[in-house]
C-alpha positions in Angstrom: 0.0 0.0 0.0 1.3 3.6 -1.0 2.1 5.9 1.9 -0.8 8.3 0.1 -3.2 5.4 0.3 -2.4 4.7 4.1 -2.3 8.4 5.1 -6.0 9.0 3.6 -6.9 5.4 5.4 -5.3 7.1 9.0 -7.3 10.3 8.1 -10.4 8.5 7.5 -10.2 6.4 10.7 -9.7 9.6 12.8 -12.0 11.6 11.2 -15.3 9.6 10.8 -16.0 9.0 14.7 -15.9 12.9 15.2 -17.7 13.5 11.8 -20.3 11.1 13.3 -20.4 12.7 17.0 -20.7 16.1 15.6 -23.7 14.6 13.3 -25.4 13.1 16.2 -24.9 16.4 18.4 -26.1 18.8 15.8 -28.9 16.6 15.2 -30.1 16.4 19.2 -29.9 19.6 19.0 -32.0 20.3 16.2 -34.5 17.8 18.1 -34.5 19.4 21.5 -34.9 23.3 20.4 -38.0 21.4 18.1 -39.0 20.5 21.6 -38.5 23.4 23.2 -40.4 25.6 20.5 -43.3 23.2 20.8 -43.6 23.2 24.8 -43.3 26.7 24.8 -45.9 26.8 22.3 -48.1 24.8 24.1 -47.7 27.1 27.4 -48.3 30.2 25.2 -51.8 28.6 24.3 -52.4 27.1 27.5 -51.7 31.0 29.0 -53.8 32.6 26.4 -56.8 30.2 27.2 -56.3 30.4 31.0 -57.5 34.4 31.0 -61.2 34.2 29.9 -61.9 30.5 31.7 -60.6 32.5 35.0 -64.2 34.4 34.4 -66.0 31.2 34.3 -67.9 29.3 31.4 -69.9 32.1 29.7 -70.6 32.7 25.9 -68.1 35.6 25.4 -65.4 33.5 27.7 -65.6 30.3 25.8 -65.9 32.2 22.5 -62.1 33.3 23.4 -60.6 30.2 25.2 -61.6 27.9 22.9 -59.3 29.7 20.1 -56.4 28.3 22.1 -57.7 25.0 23.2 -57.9 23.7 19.5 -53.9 24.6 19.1 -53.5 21.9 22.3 -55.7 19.5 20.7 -54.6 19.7 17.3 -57.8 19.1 16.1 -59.7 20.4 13.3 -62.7 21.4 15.4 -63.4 22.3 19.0 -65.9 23.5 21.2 -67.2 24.4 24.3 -70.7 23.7 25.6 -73.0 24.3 29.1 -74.6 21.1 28.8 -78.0 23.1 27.1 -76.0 25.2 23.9 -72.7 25.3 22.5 -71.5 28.7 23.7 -67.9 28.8 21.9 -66.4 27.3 18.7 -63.3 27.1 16.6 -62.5 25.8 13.4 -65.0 24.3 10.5 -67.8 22.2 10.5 -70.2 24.7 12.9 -73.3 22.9 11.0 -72.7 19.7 13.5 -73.7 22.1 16.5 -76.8 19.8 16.8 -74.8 16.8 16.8 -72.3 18.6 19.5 -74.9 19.6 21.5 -76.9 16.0 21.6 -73.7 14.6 23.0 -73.3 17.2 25.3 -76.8 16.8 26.7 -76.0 13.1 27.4 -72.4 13.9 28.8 -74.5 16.2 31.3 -76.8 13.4 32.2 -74.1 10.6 33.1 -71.5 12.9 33.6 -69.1 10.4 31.5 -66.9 10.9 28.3 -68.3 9.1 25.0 -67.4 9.4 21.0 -70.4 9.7 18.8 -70.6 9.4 15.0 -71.2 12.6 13.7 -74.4 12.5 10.8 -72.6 14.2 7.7 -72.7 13.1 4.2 -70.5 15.3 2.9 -67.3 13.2 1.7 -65.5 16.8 1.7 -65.9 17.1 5.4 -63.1 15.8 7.8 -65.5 15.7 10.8 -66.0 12.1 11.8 -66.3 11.6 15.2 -67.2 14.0 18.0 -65.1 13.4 21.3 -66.9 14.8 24.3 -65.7 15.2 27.8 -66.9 16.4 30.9 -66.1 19.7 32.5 -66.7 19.1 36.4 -66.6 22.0 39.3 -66.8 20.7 42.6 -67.7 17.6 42.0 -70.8 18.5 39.5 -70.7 18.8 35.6 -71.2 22.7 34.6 -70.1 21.8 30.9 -68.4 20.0 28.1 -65.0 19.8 25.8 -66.0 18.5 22.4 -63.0 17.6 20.1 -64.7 16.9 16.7 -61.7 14.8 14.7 -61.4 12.5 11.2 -61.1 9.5 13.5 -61.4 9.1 17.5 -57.9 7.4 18.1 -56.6 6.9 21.8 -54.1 9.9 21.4 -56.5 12.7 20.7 -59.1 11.0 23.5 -56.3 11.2 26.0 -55.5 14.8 25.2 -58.9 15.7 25.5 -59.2 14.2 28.7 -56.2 16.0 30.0 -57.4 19.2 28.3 -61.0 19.3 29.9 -58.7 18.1 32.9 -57.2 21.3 32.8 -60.0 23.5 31.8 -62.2 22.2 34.8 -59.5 23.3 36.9 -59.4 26.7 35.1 -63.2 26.9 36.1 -62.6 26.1 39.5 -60.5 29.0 40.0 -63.1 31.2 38.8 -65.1 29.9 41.2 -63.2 30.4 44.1 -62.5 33.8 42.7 -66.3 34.6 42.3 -66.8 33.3 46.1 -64.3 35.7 47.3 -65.6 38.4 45.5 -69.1 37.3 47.1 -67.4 37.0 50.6 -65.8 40.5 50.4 -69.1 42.1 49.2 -70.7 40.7 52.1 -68.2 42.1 54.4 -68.4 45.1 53.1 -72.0 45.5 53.7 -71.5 44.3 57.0 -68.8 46.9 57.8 -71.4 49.7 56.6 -74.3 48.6 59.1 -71.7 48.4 61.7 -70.1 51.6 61.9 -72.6 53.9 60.6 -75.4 53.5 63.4 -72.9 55.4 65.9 -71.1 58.0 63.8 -74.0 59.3 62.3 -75.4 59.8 65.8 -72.4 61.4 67.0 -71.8 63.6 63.8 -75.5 64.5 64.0 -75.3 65.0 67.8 -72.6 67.7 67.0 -73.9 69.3 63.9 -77.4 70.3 66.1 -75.4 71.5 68.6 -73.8 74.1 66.4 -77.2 74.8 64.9 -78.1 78.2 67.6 -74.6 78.9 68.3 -72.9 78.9 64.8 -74.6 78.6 62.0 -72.2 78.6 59.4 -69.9 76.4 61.2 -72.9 73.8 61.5 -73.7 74.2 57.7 -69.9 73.5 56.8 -70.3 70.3 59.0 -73.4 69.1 57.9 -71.6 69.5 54.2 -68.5 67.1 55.3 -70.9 64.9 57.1 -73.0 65.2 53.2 -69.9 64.1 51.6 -68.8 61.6 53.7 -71.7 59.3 53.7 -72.1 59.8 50.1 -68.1 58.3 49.8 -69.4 55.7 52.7 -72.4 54.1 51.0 -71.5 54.5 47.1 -72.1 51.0 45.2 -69.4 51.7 42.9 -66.6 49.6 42.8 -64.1 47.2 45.1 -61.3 49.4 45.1 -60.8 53.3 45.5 -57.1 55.5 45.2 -55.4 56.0 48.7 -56.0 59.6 48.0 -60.0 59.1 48.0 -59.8 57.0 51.0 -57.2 59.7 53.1 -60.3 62.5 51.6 -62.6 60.5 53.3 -60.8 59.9 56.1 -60.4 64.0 56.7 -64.0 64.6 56.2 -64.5 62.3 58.9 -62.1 63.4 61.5 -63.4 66.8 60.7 -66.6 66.2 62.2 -64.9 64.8 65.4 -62.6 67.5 66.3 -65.9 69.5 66.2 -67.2 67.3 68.5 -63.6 66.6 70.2 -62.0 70.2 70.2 -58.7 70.6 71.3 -58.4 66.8 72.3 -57.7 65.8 69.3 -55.2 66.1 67.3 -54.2 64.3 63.8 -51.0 64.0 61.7 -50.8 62.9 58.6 -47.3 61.2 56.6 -47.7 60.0 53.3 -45.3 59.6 51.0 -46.9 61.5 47.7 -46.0 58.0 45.0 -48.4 56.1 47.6 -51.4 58.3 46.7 -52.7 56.7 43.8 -52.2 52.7 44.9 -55.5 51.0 45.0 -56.8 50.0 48.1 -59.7 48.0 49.1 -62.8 50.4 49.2 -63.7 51.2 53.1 -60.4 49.0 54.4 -58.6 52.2 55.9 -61.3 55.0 57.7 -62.2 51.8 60.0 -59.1 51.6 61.7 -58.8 55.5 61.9 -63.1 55.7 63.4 -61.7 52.5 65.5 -58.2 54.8 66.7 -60.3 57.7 67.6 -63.7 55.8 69.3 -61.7 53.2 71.3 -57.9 54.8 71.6 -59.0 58.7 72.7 -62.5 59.3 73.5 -62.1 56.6 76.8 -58.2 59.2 77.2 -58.5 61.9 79.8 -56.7 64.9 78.5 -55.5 65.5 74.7 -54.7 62.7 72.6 -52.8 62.5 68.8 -53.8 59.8 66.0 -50.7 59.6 63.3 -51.2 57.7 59.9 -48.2 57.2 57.8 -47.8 55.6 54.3 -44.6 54.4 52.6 -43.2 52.9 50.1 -41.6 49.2 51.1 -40.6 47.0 48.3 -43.1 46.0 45.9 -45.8 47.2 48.9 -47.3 50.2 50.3 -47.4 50.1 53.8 -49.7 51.9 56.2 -50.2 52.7 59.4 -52.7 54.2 62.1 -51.0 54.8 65.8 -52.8 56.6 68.7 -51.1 57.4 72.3 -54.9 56.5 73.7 -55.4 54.1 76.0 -54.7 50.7 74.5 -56.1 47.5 75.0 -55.1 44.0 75.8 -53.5 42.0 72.9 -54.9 38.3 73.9 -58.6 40.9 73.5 -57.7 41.8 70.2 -56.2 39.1 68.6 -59.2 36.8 69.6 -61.3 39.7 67.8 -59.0 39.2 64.9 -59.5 35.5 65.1 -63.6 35.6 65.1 -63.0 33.7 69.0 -64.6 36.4 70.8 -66.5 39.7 70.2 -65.0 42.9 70.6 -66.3 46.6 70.4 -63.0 47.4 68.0 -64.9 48.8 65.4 -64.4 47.1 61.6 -60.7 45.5 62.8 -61.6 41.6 62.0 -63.9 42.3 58.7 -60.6 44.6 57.3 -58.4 41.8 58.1 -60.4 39.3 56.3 -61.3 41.3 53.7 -57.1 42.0 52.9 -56.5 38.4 53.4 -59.3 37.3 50.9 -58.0 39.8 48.3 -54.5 39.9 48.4 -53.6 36.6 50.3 -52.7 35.5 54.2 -49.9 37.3 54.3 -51.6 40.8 54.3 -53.6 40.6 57.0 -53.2 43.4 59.8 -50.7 43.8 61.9 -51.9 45.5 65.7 -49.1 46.1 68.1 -51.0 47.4 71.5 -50.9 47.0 75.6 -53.0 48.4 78.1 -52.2 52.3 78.3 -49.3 52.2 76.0 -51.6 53.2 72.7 -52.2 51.3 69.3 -50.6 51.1 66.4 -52.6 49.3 63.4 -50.4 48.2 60.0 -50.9 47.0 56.7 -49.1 46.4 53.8 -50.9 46.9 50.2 -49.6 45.5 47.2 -48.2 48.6 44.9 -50.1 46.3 41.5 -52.7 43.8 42.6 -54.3 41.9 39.4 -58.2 42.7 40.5 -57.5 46.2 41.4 -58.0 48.6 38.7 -57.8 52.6 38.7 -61.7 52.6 37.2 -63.0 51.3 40.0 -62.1 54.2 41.9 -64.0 57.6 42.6 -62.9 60.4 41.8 -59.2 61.4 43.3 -59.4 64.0 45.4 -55.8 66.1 46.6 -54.3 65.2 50.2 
């Protein structure tokens, strides 16, 4: 053998096992960013059908999410149904509503999966078979997942099992988010039948009492009072801006250095970028009524309520301290508990009402001891998801 022939026969044995390994490397790779394009493909659709399903199974929500669901199905046609019409719909083949909505009816009967035949004689149409699959919210069936495919073949009826798996879940959430909405509605009605019945007979006490002796200062009164309850019993709304709920807050205490006088006196510390954050409507005069009712008006001699709001972090935080004449902790903390009564006005229905909207860890915060004052703190998120500026009032300036 030449030494030309046995030098390409060297280069040949070294160079084909790299050649190869490079070959299979570039090819994995190739595989896995195919892999990685289609799983974050999948999450994109899964994401974008999430958002309407989060507001439960309506016409205009299943309209949306089912324009992402067929993408995870990869079938040709999908809907969404109530049991009793088809409310959303994506891809061809909408003539076979009736046969989508007869297996939906029986799905809502027996609550099971099935595959029906669908009834077309069209040779042009790819519809075959309708896969249908219940959508079930604690524990009951509130709807169907209908996968309308050539042929019903265990892969596509395991992805639509795991796909109404999902959706179900989706609708769950809205649930519990349509609860808690509920719960803090309720609460908030409650809050307003139990601290109006005494400040309107204090501020009305005061106001007649001005009535012979100064007029004008009795019609500027009754005009804060005017505005107040107006802010206080508005239907508009979960949230309101700081800002409204400090305006409030200064139409309130208004009336009770009137009644008050010199006793009382108020200063306020907040930082100007904390003005607009969104609060829970009615979660902040409360603690201020409760400061002044059950702090100072039991305090012999002058007394001083100081609110103060900050930024900290991704959170505003707030808080209400009087020098009045404090109360037991084990008292309080059984109030914020729902153990035992107390007469501190609106602090267990705020607490639950942060800790239903924004989570456990917001709840209040109320540092106190028998003559040694109270100081009331809560922490806001800067951007909660359900709180929106249009659910506000109008701002007022602080």
């Amino acid at each position: 053998m030449s030494s030309l022939a046995v030098a390409v026969l060297i280069a040949v044995i070294l160079v084909l096992p790299v050649a190869a390994l490079w070959w299979w490397a570039h090819t994995r790779r190739g595989m896995g960013s195919e892999a990685d394009r289609a799983t974050l493909r999948t999450l994109h659709e899964a994401n974008r059908a999430a958002r309407p399903l989060r507001e439960g199974l309506t016409e205009a929500a299943a309209e949306r999410a089912v324009r992402s669901l067929r993408p995870l199905l990869t079938a040709p046609a999908v809907a969404l149904s109530n049991g009793h019409a088809v409310l959303g719909w994506d891809g061809p083949g909408e003539r076979h509503r009736e046969d989508v909505l007869t297996a939906a009816t029986a799905v809502l009967e027996d609550g099971r999966a099935r595959v029906d035949r669908v009834s077309c004689t069209d040779p042009a149409c790819r519809l075959r078979d309708v896969i249908s699959v219940p959508l079930v919210v604690d524990g009951s069936v509130v709807g169907t997942l209908h996968a309308l495919v050539t042929v019903a073949g265990a892969p596509v009826i395991k992805a639509s099992h795991e796909v109404a798996d999902w959706v179900s879940g989706q609708l769950e959430l809205a649930e519990v988010d349509r609860r808690r909405s509920g719960l803090a509605e309720a609460e908030l009605r409650a809050l307003r039948a139990q601290i109006s019945p005494h400040f309107i007979y204090n501020a009305l006490t005061t106001i007649a009492a001005f009535v012979r002796t100064d007029p004008d200062r009795a019609r500027e009164l009754l005009l804060e009072f005017a505005d107040f309850t107006r802010y206080s019993f508005r239907r508009r709304g979960e949230y309101t801006a700081l800002a409204d709920e400090l305006q409030s807050i200064e139409q309130y205490l208004t009336l009770e250095r009137a009644r008050f006088g010199e006793r009382l006196r108020v200063t306020l510390r907040v930082a100007p970028d904390c003005l607009t954050v969104m609060v829970p409507y009615l979660s902040l005069q409360p603690v201020v009524e409760n400061a002044v009712r059950h702090g100072l008006e039991p305090k012999s001699g002058p007394g001083e309520v100081v609110i103060e709001a900050r930024s900290d972090g991704a959170d505003v935080r707030i808080s209400v301290e009087d020098n009045g004449v404090g109360e037991d902790p084990r008292r309080i903390q059984e109030a914020l508990d729902g153990v035992a009564q107390a007469d501190s006005i609106g602090l267990s229905n705020v607490d639950m009402r942060l800790r239903a909207t924004f989570g456990e860890q917001y709840g209040l915060v109320v540092e106190t001891a028998p003559g040694a004052g109270t100081k009331v703190l809560m922490r806001i998120p800067r951007f909660a998801p359900r709180a929106h500026p249009n659910d506000s009032a109008t701002h007022y300036g602080v």
